[in-house]
GUNUSE-163640 format. One record per residue (C-alpha): x, y, z; residue in one letter. Coordinates in steps of 0.2 Angstrom, whole numbers, padded with zeros to 4 digits, always signed. Last residue first. Layout:
BEGIN
XYZA;...
***
This chain:
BEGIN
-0129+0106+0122X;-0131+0096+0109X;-0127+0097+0090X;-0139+0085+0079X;-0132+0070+0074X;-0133+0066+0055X;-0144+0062+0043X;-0159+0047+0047X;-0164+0043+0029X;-0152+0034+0022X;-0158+0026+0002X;-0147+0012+0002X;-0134+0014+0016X;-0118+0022+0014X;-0106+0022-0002X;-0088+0017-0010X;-0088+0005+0006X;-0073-0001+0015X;-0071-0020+0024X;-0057-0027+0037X;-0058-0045+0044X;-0043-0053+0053X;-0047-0070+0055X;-0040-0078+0071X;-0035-0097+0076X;-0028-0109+0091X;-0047-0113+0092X;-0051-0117+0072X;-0058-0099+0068X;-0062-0105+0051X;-0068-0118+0042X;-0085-0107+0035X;-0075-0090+0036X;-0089-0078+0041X;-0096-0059+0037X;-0109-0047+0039X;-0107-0031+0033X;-0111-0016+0043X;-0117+0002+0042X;-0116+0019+0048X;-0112+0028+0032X;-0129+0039+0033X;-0128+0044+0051X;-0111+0056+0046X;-0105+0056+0064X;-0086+0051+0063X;-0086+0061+0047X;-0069+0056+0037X;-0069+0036+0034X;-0089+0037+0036X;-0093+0021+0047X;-0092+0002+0042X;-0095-0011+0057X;-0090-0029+0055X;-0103-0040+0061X;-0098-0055+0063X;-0104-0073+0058X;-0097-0090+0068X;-0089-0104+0056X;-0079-0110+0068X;-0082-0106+0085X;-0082-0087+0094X;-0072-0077+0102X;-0077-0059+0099X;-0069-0040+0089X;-0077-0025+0083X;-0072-0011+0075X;-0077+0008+0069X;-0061+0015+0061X;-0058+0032+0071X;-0064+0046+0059X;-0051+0057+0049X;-0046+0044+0036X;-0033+0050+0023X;-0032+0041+0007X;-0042+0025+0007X;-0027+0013+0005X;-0017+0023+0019X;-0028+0024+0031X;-0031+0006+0031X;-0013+0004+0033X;-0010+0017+0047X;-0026+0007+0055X;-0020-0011+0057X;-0007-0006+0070X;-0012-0002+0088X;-0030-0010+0085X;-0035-0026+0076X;-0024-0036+0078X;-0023-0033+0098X;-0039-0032+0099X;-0042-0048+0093X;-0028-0057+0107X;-0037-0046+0120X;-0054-0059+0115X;-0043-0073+0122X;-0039-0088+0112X;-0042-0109+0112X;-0060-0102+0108X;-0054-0094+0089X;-0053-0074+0091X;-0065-0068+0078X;-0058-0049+0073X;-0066-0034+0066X;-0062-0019+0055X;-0071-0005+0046X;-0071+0007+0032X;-0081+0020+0022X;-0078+0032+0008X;-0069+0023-0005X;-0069+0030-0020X;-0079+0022-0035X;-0083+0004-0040X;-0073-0005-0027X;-0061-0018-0030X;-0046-0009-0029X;-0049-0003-0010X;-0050-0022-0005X;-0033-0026-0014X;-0026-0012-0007X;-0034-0016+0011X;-0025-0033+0009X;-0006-0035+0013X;-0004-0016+0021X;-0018-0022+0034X;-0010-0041+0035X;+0007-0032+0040X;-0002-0021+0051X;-0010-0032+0061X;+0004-0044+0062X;+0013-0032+0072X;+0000-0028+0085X;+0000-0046+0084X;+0017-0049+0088X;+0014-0033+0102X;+0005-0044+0113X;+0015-0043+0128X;+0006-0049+0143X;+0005-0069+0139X;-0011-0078+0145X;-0009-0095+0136X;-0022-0108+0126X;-0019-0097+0109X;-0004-0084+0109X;+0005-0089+0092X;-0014-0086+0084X;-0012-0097+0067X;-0019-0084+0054X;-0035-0082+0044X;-0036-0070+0033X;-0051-0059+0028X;-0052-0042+0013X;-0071-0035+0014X;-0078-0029+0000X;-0093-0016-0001X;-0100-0011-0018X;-0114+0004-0019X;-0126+0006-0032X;-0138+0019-0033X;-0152+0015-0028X;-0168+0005-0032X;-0180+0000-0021X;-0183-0017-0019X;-0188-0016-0001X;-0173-0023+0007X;-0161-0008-0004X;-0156-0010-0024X;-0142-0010-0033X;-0130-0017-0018X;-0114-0026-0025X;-0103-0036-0013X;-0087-0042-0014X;-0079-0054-0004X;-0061-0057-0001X;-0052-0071+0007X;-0036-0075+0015X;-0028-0091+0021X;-0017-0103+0032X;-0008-0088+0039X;+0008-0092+0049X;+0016-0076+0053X;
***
């Protein structure tokens, strides 16, 4: 695996967009960006980056999971697939193997990992999803973080994002789904 370079970004909320005050709530979010083997062909096997994806998960979501203020109790993943690549080439980093680690530095992990994956040109924003790490429908965890590598996807390259949250949204008000019939 050829990475070029990895990133981490801490974010400390005290106060939500109307100045209230909260409680405080950290998010990080643990990038690399990798040479993607697979860029400007079509290949059916993918498993190298199935691969690769879990070796960047086990790599980084420790570091991620040690920088938070309290225990971690959301998480996410996303993908930006430089344009010499295909969008199958994110979700392949991102989905057969990446989650066994992510699981792992937050300590169990019940809920699917909420994810999101484009192709995009350097220096394009995403928005990487965070959902409660145990309760697929807890409404107050639902969140994102936004996120970007300012050189980076060059077109034959991917950034791995992944992200965990010791807290929901400031202040949630909407709960959690009701049960339907």
């Amino acid at each position: 695996m050829d990475i070029r370079k990895t990133l981490i970004i801490q974010e400390r909320i005290m106060a939500d967009g109307l100045a209230q005050d909260c409680d405080p709530i950290t998010r990080v979010a643990a990038m690399a960006v990798i040479r993607n083997p697979f860029a400007g062909q079509h290949v059916e096997d993918l498993s190298p980056l199935f691969d690769m994806g879990g070796q960047l998960g086990e790599q980084l979501m420790g570091q991620a999971v040690g920088l938070l203020a309290g225990p971690p109790v959301s998480y996410g993943k996303a993908a930006i697939v430089g344009v010499a690549g295909d969008l199958e080439h994110g979700g392949a980093m991102i989905h057969p193997k990446l989650g066994k680690p992510m699981r792992a530095a937050v300590g169990g992990g019940k809920a699917l990992i909420p994810s999101n994956a484009k192709v995009a040109a350097m220096g394009t924003a995403i928005d990487l999803p965070l959902g409660h790490k145990d309760e697929a429908w807890s409404f107050d965890h639902f969140d994102t973080i936004t996120v970007m590598v300012a050189d980076a996807p060059r077109p034959d390259e991917i950034v791995l994002c992944m992200a965990v949250a010791d807290g929901g949204r400031p202040h949630p008000r909407v709960g959690s789904a009701p049960i339907l019939d």
